[in-house]
C-alpha positions as CSV (number, residue, x, y, z in Angstrom):
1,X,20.3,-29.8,10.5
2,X,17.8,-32.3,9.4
3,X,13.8,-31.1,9.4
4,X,13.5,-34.1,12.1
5,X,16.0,-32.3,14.4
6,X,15.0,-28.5,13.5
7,X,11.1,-30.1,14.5
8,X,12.1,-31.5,17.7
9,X,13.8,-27.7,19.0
10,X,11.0,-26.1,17.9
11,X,9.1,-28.1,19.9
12,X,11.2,-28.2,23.2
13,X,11.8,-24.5,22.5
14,X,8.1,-24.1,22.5
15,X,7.1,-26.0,25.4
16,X,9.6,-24.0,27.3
17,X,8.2,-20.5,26.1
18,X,5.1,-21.0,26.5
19,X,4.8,-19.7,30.1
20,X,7.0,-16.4,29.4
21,X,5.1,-15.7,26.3
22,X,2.0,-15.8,28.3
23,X,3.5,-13.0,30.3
24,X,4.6,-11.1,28.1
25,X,1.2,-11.1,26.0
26,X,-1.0,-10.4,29.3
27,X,2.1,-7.3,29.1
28,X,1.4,-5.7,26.0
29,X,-2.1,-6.1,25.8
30,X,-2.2,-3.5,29.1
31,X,-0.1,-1.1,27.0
32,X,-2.7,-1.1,24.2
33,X,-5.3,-2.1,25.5
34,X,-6.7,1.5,25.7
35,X,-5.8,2.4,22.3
36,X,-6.1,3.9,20.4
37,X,-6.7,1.2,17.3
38,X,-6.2,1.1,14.0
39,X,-9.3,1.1,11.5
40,X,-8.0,-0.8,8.7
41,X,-5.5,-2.9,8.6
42,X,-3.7,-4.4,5.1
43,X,-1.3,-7.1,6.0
44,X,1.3,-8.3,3.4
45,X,2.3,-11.9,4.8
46,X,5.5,-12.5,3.3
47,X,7.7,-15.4,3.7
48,X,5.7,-19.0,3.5
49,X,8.1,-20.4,0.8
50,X,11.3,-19.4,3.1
51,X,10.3,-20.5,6.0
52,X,9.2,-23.7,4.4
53,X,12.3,-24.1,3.0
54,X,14.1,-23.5,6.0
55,X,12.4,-26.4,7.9
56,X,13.4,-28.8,5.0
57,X,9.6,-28.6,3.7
58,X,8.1,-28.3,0.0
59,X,7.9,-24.3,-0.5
60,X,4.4,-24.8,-1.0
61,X,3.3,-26.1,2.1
62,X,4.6,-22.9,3.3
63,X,1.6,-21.4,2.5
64,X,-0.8,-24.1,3.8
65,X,0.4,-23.2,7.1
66,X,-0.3,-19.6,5.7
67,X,-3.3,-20.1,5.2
68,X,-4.0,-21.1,8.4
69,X,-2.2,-18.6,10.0
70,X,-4.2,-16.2,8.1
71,X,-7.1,-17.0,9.7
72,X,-5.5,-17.1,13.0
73,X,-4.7,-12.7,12.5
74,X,-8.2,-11.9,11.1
75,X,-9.9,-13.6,14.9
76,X,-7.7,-11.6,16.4
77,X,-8.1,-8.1,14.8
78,X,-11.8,-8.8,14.6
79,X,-11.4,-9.3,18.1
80,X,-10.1,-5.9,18.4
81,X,-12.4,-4.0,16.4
82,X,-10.7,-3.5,13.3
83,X,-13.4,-2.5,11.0
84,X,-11.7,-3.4,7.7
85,X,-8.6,-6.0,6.7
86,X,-7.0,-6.0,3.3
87,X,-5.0,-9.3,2.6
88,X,-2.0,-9.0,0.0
89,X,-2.8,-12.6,-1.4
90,X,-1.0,-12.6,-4.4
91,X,0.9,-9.9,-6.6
92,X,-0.2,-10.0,-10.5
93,X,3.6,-11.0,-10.8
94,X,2.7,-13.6,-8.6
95,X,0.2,-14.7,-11.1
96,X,2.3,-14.4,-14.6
97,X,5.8,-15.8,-13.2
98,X,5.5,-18.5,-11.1
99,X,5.2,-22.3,-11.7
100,X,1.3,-23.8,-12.6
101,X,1.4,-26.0,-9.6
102,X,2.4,-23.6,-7.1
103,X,-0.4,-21.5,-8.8
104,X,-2.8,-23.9,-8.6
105,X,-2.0,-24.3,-5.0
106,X,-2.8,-21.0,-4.4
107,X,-6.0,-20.9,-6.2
108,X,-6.2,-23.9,-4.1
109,X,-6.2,-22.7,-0.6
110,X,-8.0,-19.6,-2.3
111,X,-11.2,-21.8,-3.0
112,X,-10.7,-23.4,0.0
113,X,-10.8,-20.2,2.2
114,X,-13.9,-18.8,0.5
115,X,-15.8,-22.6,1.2
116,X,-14.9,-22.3,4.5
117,X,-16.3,-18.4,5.1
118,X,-19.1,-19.5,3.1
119,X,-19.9,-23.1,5.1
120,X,-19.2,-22.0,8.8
121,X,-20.7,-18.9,9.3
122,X,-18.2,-16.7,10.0
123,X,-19.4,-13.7,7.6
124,X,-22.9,-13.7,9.1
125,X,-21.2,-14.0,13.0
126,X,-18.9,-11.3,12.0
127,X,-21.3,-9.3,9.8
128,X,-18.4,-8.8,6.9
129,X,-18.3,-8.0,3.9
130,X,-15.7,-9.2,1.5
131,X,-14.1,-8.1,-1.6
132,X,-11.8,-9.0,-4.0
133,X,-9.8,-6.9,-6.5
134,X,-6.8,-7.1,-8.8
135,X,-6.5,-9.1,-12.4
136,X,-8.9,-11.6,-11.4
137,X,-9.1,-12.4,-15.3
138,X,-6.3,-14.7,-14.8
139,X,-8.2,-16.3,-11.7
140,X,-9.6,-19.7,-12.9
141,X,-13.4,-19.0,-14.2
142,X,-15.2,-21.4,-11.4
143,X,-12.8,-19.5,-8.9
144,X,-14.2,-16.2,-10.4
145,X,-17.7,-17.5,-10.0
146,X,-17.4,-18.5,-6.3
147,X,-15.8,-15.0,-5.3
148,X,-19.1,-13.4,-6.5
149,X,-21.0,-15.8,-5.0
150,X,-19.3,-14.6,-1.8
151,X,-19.0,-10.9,-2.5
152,X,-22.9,-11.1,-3.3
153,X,-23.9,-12.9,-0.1
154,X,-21.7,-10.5,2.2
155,X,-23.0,-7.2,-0.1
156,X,-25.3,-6.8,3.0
157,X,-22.9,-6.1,5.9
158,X,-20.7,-2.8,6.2
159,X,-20.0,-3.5,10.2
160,X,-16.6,-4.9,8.6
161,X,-14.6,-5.5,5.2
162,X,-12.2,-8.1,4.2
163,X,-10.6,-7.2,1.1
164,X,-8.5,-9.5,-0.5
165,X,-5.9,-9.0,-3.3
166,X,-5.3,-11.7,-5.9
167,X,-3.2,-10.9,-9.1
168,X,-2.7,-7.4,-7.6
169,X,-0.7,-4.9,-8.6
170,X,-1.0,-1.0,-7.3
171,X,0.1,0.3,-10.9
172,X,-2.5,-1.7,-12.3
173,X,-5.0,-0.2,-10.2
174,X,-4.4,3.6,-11.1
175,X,-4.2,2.7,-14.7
176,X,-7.8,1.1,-14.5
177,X,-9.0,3.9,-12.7
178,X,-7.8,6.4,-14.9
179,X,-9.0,4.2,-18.0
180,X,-12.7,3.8,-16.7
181,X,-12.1,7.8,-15.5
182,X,-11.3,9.1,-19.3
183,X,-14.5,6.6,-20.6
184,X,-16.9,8.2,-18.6
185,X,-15.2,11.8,-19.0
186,X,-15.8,10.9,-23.2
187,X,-18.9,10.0,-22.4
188,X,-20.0,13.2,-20.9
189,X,-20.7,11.1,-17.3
190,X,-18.4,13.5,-15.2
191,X,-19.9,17.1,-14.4
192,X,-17.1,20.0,-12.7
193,X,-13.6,19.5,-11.4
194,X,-12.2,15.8,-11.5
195,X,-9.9,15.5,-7.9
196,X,-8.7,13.2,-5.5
197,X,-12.6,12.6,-4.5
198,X,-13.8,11.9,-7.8
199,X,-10.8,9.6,-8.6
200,X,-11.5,7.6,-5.5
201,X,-14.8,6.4,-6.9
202,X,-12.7,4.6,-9.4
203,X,-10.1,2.4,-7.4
204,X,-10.8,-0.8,-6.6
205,X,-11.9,0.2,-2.8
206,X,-14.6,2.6,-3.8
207,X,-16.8,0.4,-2.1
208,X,-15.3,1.5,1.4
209,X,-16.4,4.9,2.6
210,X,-15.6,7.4,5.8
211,X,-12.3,7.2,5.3
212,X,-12.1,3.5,5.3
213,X,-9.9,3.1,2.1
214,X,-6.9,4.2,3.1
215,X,-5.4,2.0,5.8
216,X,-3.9,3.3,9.2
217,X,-1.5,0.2,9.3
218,X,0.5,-1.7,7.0
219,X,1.7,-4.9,8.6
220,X,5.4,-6.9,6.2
221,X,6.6,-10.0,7.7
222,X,9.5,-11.2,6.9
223,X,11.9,-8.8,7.6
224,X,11.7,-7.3,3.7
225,X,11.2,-3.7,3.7
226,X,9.1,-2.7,1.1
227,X,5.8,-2.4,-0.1
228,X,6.0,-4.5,-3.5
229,X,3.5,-2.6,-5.4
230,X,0.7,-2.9,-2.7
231,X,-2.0,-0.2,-2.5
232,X,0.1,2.7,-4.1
233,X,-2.5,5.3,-3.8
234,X,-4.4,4.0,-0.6
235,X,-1.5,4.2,1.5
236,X,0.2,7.5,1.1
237,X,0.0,8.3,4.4
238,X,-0.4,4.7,6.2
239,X,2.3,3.8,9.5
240,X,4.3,1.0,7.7
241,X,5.4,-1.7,10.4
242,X,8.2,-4.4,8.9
243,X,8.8,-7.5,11.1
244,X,11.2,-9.9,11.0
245,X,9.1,-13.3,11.6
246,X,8.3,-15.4,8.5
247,X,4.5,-15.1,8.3
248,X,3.5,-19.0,9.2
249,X,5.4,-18.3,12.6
250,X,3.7,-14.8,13.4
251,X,2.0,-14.5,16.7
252,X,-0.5,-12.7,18.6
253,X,1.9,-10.9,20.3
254,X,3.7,-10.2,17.0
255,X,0.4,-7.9,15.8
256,X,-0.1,-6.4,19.3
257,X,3.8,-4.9,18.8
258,X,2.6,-3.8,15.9
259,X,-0.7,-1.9,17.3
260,X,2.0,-0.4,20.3
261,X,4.3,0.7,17.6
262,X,1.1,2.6,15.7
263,X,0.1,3.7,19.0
264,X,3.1,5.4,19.6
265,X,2.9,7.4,16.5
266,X,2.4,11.1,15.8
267,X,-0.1,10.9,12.8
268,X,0.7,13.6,10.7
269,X,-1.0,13.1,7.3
270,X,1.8,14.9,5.2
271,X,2.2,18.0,7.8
């Protein structure tokens, strides 16, 4: 089927959804409406090149539409109080093993978003305050300079957080920690027993506290059922959720199965 023809169903198939859809959101949002809600939130949004591909598309603009999709989830679980959101942007092997231009794309619509939280006022509205973590040493310098920029202008809010993880990798995160942990233990900077509260303080969300850093939800699209090296420590005892829809295509009613599905959970923290 030609991307003309596959266009043209999805938009007769849209038009004709619309009104059930509607239905069927007003539906779910009764069942959760009452909670409770998850705290933090880290989304891996998997499958922009596929479905690109699948519509006859250049795998890159798969995550333009991304992008904007992206933006699309954080309204709504603002709108729902989520105090903190941790983006999966891009794995470190992301960063090391694929093509310059699809890198550079990234980077791209990496800029682009930070411009855009930076120009139209949506960390003052919102009162966030954003991080970014992982080998950011491969991150163009300029790139580097304009997430600081950010980070420094939001350093004043702690109403919200928007973490976001670019040449991440979960391995690579314990290993720094325990690196900078064993340089300040040479250095005679750690007094009494070193445990999971002191090693907190050295993983890339030590900036979140009250039990912030470790994410209630973890939110696949795609339909792949793993984690892919995504906040090994942090998530330990996070509700995993794996849905089928390629990211560009996920909907409001697509996260609000996913709140009902942690709602329905029996939290049991390793008991």
């Amino acid at each position: 089927m030609s991307k003309a023809s596959r266009g043209i169903l999805a938009t007769i198939a849209n038009a004709v959804l619309r009104p059930v859809y509607r239905v069927y959101e007003w539906w779910l949002w009764r069942q959760i409406k009452n909670g409770p809600f998850p705290r933090h939130v880290a989304v891996i949004p998997d499958g922009n090149r596929r479905w690109a591909r699948y519509l006859g598309m250049d795998p890159r603009e798969g995550h333009t539409y991304g992008y904007e999709r992206l933006k699309d989830v954080l309204d709504w679980l603002w709108d729902l109080n989520v105090r903190a959101v941790t983006i999966y942007s891009t794995s470190y092997e992301n960063c090391v093993k694929r093509s310059k231009d699809e890198l550079d794309h990234l980077f791209r619509l990496l800029r682009r978003g930070i411009e855009e939280l930076i120009t139209k006022g949506e960390i003052d509205k919102r009162r966030i305050r954003v991080k970014f973590f992982g080998r950011l040493d491969i991150v163009p310098k300029d790139l580097r300079e304009l997430m600081k920029e950010l980070e420094a202008y939001s350093a004043k809010y702690s109403e919200r957080y928007l973490n976001v993880a670019v040449c991440y990798g979960g391995r690579q995160e314990i290993v720094d920690a325990v690196k900078r942990l064993v340089k300040d233990a040479v250095e005679g900077k750690l007094d009494g027993e070193i445990d999971e509260e002191v090693f907190r303080e050295y993983l890339y969300t030590s900036h979140l506290s009250d039990g912030l850093e470790q994410p209630d939800l973890v939110i696949r699209t795609s339909g792949e059922m793993r984690i892919s090296n995504f906040l090994l420590w942090q998530i330990a005892y996070s509700e995993l959720y794996f849905c089928e829809v390629y990211w560009p295509e996920f909907r409001k009613i697509d996260l609000w199965r996913a709140i009902r599905s942690f709602q329905r959970r029996e939290r049991r923290f390793g008991a």
